[in-house]
N, CA, C and O atoms as a CHARMM CRD file, in Angstrom:
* protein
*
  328
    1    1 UNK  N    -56.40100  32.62700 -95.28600 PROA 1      0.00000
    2    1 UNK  CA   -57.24900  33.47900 -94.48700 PROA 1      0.00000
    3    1 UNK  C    -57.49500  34.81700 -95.19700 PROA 1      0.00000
    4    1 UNK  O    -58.57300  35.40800 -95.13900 PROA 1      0.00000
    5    2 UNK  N    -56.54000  35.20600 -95.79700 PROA 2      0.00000
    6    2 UNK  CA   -56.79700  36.84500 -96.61900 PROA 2      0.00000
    7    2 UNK  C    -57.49600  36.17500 -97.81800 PROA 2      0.00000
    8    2 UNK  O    -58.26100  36.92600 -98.42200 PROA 2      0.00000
    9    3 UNK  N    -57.42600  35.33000 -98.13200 PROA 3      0.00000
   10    3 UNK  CA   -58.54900  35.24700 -99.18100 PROA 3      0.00000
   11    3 UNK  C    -59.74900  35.19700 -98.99900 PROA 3      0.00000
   12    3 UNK  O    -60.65500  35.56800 -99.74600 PROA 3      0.00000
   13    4 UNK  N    -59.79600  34.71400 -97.94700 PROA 4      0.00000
   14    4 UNK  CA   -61.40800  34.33100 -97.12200 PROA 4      0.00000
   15    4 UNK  C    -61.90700  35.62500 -96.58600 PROA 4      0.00000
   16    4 UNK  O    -62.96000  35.50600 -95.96000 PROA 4      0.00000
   17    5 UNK  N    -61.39500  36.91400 -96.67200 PROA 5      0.00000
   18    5 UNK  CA   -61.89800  38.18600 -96.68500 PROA 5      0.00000
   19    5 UNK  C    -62.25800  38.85800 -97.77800 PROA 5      0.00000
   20    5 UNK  O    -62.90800  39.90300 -97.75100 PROA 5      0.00000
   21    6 UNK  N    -61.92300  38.38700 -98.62000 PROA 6      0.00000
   22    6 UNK  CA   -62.15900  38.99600 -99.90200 PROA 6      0.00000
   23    6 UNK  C    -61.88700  40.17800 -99.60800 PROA 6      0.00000
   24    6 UNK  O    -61.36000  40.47000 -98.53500 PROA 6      0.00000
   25    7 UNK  N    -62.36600  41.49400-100.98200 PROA 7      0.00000
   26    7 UNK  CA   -62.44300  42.93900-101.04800 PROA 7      0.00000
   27    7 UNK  C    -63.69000  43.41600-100.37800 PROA 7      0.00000
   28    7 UNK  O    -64.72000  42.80400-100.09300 PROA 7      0.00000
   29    8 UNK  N    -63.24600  45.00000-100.14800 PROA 8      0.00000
   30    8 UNK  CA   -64.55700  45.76800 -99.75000 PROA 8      0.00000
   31    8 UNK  C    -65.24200  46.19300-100.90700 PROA 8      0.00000
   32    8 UNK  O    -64.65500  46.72400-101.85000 PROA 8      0.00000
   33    9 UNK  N    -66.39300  45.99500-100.88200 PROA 9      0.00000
   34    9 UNK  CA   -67.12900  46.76400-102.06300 PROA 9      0.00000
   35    9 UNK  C    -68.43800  47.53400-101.77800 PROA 9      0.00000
   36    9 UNK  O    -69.41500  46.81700-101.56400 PROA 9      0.00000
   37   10 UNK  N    -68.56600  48.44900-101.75100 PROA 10     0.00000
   38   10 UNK  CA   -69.75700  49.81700-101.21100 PROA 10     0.00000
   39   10 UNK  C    -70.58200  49.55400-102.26300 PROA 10     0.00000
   40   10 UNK  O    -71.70300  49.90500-101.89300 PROA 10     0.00000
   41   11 UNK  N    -70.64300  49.07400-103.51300 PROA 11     0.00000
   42   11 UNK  CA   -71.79500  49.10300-104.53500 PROA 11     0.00000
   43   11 UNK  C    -72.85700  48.24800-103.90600 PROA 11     0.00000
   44   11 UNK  O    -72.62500  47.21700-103.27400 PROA 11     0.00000
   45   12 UNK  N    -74.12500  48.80100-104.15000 PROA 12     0.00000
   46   12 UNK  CA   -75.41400  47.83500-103.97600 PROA 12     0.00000
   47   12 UNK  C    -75.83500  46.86900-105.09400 PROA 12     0.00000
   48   12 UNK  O    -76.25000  47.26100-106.18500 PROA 12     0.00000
   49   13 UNK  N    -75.69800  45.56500-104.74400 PROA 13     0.00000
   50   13 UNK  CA   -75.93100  44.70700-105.03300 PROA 13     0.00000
   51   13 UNK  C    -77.20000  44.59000-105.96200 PROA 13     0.00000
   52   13 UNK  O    -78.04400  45.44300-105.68200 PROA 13     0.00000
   53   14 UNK  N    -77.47400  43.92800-106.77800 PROA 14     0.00000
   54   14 UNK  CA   -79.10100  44.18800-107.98000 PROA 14     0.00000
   55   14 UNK  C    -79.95200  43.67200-106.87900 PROA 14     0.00000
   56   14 UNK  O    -81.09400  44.13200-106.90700 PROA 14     0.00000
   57   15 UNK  N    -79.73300  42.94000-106.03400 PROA 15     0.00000
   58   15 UNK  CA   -80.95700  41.90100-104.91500 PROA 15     0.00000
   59   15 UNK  C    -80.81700  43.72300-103.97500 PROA 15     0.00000
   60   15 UNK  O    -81.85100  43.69900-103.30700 PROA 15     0.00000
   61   16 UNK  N    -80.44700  44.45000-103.80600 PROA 16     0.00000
   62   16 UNK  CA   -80.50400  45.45400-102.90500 PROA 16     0.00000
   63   16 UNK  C    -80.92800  46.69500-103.27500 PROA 16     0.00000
   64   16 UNK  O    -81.09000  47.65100-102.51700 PROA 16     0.00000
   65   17 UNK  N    -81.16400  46.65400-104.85500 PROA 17     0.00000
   66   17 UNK  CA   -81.55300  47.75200-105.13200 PROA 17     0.00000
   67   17 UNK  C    -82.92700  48.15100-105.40800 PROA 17     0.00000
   68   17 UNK  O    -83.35400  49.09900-106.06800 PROA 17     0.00000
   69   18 UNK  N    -83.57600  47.16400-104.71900 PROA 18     0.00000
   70   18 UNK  CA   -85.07100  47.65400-104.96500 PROA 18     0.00000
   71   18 UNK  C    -85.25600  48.17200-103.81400 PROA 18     0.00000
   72   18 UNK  O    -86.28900  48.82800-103.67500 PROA 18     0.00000
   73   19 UNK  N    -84.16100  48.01200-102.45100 PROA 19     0.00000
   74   19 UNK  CA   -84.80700  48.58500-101.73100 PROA 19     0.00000
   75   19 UNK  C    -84.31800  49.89300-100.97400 PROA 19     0.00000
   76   19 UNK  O    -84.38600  50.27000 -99.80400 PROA 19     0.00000
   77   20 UNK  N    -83.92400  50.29000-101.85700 PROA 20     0.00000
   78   20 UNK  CA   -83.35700  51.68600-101.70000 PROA 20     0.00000
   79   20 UNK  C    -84.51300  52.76500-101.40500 PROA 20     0.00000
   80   20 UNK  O    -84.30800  53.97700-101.47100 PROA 20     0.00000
   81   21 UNK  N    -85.62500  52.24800-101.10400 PROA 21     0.00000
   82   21 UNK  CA   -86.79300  53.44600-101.21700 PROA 21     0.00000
   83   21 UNK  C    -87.21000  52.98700 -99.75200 PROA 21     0.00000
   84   21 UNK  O    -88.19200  53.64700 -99.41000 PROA 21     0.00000
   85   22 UNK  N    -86.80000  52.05800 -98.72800 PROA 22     0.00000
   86   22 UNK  CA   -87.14900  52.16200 -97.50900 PROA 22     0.00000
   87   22 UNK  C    -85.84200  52.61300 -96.89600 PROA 22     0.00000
   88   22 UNK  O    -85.59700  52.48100 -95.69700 PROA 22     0.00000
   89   23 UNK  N    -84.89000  53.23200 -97.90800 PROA 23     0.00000
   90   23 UNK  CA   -84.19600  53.82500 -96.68900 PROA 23     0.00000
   91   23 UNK  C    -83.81200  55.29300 -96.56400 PROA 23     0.00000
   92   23 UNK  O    -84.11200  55.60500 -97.71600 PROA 23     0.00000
   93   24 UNK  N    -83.44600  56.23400 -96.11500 PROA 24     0.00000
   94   24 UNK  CA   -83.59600  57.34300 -95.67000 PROA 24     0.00000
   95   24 UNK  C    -83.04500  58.63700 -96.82300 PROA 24     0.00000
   96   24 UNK  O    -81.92500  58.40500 -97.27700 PROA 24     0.00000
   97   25 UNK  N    -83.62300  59.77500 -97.26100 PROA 25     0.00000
   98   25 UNK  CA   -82.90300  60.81900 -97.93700 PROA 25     0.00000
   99   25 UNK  C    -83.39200  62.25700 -97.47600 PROA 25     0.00000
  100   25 UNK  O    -84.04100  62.65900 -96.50900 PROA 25     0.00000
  101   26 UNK  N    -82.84000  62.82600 -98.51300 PROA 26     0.00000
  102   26 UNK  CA   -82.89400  64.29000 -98.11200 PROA 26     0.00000
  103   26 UNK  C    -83.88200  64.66800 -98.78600 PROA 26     0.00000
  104   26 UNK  O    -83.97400  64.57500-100.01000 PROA 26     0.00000
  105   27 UNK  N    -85.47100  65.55500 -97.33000 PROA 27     0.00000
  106   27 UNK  CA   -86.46400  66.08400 -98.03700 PROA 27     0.00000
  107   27 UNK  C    -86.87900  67.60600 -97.81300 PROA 27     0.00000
  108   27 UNK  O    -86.22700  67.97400 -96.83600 PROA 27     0.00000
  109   28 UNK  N    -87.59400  68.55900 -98.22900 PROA 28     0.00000
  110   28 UNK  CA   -87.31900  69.45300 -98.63200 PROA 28     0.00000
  111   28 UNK  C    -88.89800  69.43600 -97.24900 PROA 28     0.00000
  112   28 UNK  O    -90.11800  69.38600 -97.40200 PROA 28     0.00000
  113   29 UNK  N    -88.13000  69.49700 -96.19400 PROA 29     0.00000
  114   29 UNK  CA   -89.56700  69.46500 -95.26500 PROA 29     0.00000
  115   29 UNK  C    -90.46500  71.06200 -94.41200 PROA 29     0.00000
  116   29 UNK  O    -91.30800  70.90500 -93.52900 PROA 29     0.00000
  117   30 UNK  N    -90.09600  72.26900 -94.85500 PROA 30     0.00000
  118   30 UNK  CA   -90.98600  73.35800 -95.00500 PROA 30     0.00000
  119   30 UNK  C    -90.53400  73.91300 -96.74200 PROA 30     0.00000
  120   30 UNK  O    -89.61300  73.53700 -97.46700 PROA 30     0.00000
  121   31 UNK  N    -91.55100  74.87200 -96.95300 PROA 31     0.00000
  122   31 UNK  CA   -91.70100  75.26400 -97.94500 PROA 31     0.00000
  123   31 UNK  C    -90.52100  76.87500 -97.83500 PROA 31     0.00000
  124   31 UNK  O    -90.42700  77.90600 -97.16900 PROA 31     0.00000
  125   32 UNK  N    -89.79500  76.14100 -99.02500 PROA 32     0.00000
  126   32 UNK  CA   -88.57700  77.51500 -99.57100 PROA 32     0.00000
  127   32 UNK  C    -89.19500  78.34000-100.81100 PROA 32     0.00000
  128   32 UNK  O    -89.96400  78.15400-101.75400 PROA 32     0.00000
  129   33 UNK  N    -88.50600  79.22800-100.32200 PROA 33     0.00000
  130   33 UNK  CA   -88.73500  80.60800-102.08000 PROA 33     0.00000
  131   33 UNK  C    -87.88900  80.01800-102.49300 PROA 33     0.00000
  132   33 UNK  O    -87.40700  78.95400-102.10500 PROA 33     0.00000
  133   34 UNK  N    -87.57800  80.79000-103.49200 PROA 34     0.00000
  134   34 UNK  CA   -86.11600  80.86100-104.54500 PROA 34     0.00000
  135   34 UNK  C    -85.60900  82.41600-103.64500 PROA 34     0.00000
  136   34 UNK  O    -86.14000  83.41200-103.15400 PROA 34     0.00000
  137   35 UNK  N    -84.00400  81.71500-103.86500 PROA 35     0.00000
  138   35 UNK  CA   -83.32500  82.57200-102.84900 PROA 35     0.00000
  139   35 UNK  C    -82.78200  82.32500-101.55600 PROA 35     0.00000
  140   35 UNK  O    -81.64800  82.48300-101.10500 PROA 35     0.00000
  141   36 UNK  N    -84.24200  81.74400-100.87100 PROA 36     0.00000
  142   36 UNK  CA   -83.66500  80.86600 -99.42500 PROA 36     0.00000
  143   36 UNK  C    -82.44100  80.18600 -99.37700 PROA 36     0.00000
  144   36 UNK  O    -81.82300  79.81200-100.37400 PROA 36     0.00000
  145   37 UNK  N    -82.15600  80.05500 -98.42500 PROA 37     0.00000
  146   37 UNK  CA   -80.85600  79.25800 -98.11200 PROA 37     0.00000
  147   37 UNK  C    -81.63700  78.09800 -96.95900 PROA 37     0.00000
  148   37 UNK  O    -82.42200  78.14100 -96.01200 PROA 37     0.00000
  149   38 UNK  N    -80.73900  76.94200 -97.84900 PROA 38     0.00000
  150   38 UNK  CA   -81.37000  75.61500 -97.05300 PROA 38     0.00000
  151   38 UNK  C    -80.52600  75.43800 -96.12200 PROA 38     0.00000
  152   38 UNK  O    -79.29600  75.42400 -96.16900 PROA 38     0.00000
  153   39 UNK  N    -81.69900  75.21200 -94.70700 PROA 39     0.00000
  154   39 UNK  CA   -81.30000  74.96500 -93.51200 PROA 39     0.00000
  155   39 UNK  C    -81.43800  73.61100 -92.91000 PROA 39     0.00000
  156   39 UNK  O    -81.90800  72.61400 -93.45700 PROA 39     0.00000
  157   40 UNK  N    -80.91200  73.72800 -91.58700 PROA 40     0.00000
  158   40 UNK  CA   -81.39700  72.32600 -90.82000 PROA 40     0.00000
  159   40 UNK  C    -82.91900  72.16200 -90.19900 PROA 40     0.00000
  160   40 UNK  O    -83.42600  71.23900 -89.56100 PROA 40     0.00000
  161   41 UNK  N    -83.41200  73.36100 -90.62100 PROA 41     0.00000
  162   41 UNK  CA   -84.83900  73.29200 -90.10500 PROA 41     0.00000
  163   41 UNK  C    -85.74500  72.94000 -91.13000 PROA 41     0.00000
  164   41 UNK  O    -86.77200  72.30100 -90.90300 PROA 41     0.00000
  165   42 UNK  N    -85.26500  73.49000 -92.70600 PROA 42     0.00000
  166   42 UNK  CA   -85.96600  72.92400 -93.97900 PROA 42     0.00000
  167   42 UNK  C    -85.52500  71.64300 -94.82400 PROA 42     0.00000
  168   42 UNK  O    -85.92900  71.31500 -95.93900 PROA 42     0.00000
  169   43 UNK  N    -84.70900  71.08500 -94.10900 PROA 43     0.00000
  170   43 UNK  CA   -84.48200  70.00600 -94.71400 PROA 43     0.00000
  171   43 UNK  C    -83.91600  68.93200 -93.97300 PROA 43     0.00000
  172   43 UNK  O    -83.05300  69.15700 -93.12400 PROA 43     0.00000
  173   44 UNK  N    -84.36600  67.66600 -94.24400 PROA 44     0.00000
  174   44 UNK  CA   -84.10800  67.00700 -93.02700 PROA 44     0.00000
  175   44 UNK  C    -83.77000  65.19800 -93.94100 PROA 44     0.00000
  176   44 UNK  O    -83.97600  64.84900 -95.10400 PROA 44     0.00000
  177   45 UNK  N    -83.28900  64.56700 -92.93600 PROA 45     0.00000
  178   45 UNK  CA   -83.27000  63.12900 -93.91000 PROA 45     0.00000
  179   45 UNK  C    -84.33400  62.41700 -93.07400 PROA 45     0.00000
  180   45 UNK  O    -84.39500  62.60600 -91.85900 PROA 45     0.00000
  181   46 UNK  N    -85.09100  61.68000 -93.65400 PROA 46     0.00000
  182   46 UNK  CA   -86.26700  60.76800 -93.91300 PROA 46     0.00000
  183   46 UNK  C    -86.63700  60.11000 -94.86300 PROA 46     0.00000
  184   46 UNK  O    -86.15300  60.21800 -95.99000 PROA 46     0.00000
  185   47 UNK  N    -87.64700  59.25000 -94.50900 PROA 47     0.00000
  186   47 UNK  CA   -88.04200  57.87100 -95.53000 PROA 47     0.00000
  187   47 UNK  C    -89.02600  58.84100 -96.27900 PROA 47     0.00000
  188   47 UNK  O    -89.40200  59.94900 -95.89500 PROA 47     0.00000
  189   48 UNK  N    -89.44000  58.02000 -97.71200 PROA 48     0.00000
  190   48 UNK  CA   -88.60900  56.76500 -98.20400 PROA 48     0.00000
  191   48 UNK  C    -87.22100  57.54000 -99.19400 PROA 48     0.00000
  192   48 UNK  O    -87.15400  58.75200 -99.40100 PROA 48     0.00000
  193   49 UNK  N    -86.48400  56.79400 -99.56400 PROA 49     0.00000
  194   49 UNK  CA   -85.37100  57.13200-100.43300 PROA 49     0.00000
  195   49 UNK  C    -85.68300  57.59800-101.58400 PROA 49     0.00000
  196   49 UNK  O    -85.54900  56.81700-102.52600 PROA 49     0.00000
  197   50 UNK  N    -86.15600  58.90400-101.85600 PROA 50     0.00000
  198   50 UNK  CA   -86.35500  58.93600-103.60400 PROA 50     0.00000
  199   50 UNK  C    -85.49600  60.73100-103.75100 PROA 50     0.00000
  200   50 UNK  O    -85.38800  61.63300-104.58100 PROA 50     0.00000
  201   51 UNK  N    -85.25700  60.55500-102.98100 PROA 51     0.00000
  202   51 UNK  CA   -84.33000  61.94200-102.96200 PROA 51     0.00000
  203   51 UNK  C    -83.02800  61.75900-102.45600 PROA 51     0.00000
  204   51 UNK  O    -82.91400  60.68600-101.86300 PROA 51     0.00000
  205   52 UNK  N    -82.02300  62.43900-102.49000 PROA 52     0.00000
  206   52 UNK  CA   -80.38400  62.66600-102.40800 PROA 52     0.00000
  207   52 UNK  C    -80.47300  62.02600-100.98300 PROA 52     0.00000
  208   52 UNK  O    -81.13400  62.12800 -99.95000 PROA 52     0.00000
  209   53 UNK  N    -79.52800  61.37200-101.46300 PROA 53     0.00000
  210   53 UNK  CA   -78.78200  60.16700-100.01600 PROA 53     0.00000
  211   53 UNK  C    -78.12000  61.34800 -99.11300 PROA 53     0.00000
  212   53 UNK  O    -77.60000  62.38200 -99.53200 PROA 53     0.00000
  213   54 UNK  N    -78.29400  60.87400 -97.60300 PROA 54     0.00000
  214   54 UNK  CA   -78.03400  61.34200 -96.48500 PROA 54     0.00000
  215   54 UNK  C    -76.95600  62.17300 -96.66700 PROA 54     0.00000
  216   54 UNK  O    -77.19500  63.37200 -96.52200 PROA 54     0.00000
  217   55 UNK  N    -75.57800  61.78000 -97.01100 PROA 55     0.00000
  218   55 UNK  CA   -74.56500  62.08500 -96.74400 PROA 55     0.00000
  219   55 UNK  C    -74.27500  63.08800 -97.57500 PROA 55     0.00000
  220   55 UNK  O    -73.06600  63.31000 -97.51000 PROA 55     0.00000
  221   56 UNK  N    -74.80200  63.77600 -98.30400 PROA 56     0.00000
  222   56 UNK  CA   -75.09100  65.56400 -98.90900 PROA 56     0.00000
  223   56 UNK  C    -75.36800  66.43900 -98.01900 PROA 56     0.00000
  224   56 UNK  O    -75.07100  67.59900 -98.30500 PROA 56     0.00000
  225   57 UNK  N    -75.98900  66.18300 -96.72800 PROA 57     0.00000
  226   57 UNK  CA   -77.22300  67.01500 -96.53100 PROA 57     0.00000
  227   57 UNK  C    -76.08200  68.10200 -96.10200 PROA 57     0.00000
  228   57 UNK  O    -76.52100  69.23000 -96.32600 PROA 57     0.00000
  229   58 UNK  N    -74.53400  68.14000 -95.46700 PROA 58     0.00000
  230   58 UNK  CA   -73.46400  68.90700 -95.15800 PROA 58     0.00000
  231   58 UNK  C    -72.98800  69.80800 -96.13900 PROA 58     0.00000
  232   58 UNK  O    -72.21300  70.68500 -95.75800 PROA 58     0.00000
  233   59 UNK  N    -73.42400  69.73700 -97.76300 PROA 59     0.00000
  234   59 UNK  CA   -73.17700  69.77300 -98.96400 PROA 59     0.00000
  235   59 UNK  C    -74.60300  70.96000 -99.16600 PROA 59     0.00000
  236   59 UNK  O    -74.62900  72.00600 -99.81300 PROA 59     0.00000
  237   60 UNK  N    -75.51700  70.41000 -98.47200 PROA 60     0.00000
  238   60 UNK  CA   -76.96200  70.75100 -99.27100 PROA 60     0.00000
  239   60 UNK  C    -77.45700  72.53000 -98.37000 PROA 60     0.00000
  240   60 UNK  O    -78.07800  73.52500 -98.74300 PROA 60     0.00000
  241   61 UNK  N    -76.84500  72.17000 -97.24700 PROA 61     0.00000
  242   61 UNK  CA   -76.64400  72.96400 -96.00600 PROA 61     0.00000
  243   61 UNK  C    -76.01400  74.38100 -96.25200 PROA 61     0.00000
  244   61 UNK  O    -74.79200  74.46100 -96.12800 PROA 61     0.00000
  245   62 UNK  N    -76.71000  75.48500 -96.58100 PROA 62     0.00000
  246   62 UNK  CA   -76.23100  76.98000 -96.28900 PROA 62     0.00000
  247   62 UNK  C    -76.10300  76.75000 -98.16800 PROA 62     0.00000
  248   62 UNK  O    -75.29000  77.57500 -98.58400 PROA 62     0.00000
  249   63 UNK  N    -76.37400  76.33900 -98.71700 PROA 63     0.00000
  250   63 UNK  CA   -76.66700  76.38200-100.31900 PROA 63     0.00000
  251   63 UNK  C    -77.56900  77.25600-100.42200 PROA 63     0.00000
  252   63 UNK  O    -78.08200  77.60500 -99.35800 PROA 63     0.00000
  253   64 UNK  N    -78.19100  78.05900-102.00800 PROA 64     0.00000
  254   64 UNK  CA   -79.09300  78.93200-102.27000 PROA 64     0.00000
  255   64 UNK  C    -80.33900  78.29400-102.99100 PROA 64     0.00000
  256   64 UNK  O    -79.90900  77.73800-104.00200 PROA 64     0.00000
  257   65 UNK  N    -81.54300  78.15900-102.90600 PROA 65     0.00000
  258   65 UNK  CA   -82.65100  77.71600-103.80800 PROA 65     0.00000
  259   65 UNK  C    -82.72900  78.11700-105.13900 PROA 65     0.00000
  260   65 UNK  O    -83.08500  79.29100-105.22800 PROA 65     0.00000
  261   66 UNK  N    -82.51000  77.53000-106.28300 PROA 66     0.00000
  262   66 UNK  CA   -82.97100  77.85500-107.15300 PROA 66     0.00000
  263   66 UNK  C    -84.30400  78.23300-108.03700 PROA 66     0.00000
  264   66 UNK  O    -84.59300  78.86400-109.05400 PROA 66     0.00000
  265   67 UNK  N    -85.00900  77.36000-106.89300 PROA 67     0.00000
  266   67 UNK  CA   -86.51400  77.88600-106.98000 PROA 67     0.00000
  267   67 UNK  C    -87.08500  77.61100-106.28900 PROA 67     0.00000
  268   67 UNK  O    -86.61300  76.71800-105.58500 PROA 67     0.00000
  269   68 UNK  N    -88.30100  78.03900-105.97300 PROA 68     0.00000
  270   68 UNK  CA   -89.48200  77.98700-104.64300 PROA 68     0.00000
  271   68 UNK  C    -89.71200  76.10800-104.93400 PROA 68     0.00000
  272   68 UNK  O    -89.88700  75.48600-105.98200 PROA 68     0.00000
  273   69 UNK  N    -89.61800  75.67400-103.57600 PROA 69     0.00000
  274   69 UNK  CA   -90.35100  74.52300-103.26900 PROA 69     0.00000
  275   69 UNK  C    -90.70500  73.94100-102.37600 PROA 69     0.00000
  276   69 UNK  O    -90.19800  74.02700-101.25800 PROA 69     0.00000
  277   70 UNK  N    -91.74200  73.15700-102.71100 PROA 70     0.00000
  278   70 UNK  CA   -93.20500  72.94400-101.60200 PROA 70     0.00000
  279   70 UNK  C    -92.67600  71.54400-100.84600 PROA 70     0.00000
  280   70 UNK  O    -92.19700  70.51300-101.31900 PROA 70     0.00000
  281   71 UNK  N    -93.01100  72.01200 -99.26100 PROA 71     0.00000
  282   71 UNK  CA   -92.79100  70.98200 -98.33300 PROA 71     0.00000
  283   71 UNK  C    -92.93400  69.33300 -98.88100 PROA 71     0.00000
  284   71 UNK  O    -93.62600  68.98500 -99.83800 PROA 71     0.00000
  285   72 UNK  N    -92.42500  68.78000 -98.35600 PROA 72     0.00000
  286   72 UNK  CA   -92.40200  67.43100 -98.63500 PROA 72     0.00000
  287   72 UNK  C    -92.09400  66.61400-100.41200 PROA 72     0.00000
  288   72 UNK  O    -92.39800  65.51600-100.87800 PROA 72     0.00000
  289   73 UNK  N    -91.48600  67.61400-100.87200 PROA 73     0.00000
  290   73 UNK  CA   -90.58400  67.14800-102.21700 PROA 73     0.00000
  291   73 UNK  C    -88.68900  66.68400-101.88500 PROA 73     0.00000
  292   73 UNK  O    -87.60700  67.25200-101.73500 PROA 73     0.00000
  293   74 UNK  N    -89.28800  65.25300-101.91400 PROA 74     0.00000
  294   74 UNK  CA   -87.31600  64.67000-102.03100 PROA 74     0.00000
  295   74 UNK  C    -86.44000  65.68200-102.81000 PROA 74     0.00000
  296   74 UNK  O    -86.91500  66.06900-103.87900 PROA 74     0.00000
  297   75 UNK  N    -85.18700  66.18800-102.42300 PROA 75     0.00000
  298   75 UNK  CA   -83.97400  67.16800-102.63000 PROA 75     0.00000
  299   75 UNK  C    -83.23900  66.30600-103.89800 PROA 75     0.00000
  300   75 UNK  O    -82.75500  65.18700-104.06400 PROA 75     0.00000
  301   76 UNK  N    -83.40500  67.21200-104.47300 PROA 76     0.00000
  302   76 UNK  CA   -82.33100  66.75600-105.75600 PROA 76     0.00000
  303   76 UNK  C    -81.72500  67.58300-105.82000 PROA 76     0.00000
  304   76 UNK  O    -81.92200  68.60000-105.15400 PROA 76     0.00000
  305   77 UNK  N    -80.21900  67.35000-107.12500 PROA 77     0.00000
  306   77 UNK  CA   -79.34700  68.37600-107.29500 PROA 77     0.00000
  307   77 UNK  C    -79.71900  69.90600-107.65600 PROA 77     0.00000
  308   77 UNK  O    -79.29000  70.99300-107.26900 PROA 77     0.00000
  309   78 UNK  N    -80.59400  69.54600-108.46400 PROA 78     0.00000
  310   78 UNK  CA   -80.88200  70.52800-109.12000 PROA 78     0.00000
  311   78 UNK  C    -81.93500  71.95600-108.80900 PROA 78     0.00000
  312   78 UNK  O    -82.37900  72.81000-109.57800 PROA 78     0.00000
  313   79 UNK  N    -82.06200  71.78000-107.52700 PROA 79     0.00000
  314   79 UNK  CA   -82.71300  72.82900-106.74000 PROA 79     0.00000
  315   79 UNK  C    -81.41400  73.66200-106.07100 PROA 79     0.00000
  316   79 UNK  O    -80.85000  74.52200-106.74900 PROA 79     0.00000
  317   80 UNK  N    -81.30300  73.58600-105.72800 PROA 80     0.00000
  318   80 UNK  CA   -79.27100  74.56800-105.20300 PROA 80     0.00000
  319   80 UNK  C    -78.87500  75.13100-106.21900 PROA 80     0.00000
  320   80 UNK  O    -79.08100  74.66600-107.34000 PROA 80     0.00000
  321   81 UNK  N    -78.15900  76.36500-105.97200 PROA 81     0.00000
  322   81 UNK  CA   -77.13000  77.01900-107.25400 PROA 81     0.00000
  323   81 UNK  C    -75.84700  76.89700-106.32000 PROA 81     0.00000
  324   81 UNK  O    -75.78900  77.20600-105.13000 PROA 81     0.00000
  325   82 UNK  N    -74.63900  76.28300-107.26500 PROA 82     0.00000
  326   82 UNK  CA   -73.33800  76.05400-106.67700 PROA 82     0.00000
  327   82 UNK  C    -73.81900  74.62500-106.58500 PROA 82     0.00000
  328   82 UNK  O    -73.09000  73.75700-106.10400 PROA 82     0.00000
């Protein structure tokens, strides 16, 4: 029977990774300066997936802009300082 459970494994599968773009990330949904601090009002998780997976957004939250950017650009690392 414990074999018949096998392990847990969190990696996405190659058959699963195409569809990583219907599912939800972090987007940059009003327009920030550089300087702003990202809020829950400028950034929000929504489709499609081409920006930082959900579970940042606690991470992404009260961070500083590194530069001005325009509503509706998926959140990457590299907009935050820290």
């Amino acid at each position: 029977a414990w074999q018949a459970l096998g392990k847990v494994n969190y990696e996405r599968k190659e058959s699963e990774k195409g569809n990583a773009i219907f599912r939800r990330s972090l987007y940059v949904v009003k327009d920030v300066a550089e300087g702003d601090v990202f809020t829950h009002e400028n950034v929000k998780s929504i489709r499609p997936g081409y920006g930082l997976a959900p579970k940042y957004l606690h991470d992404v939250i009260g961070k500083v802009a590194a530069k001005s950017i325009k509503a509706g650009v998926p959140m990457e690392l590299t907009y935050f300082k820290g």
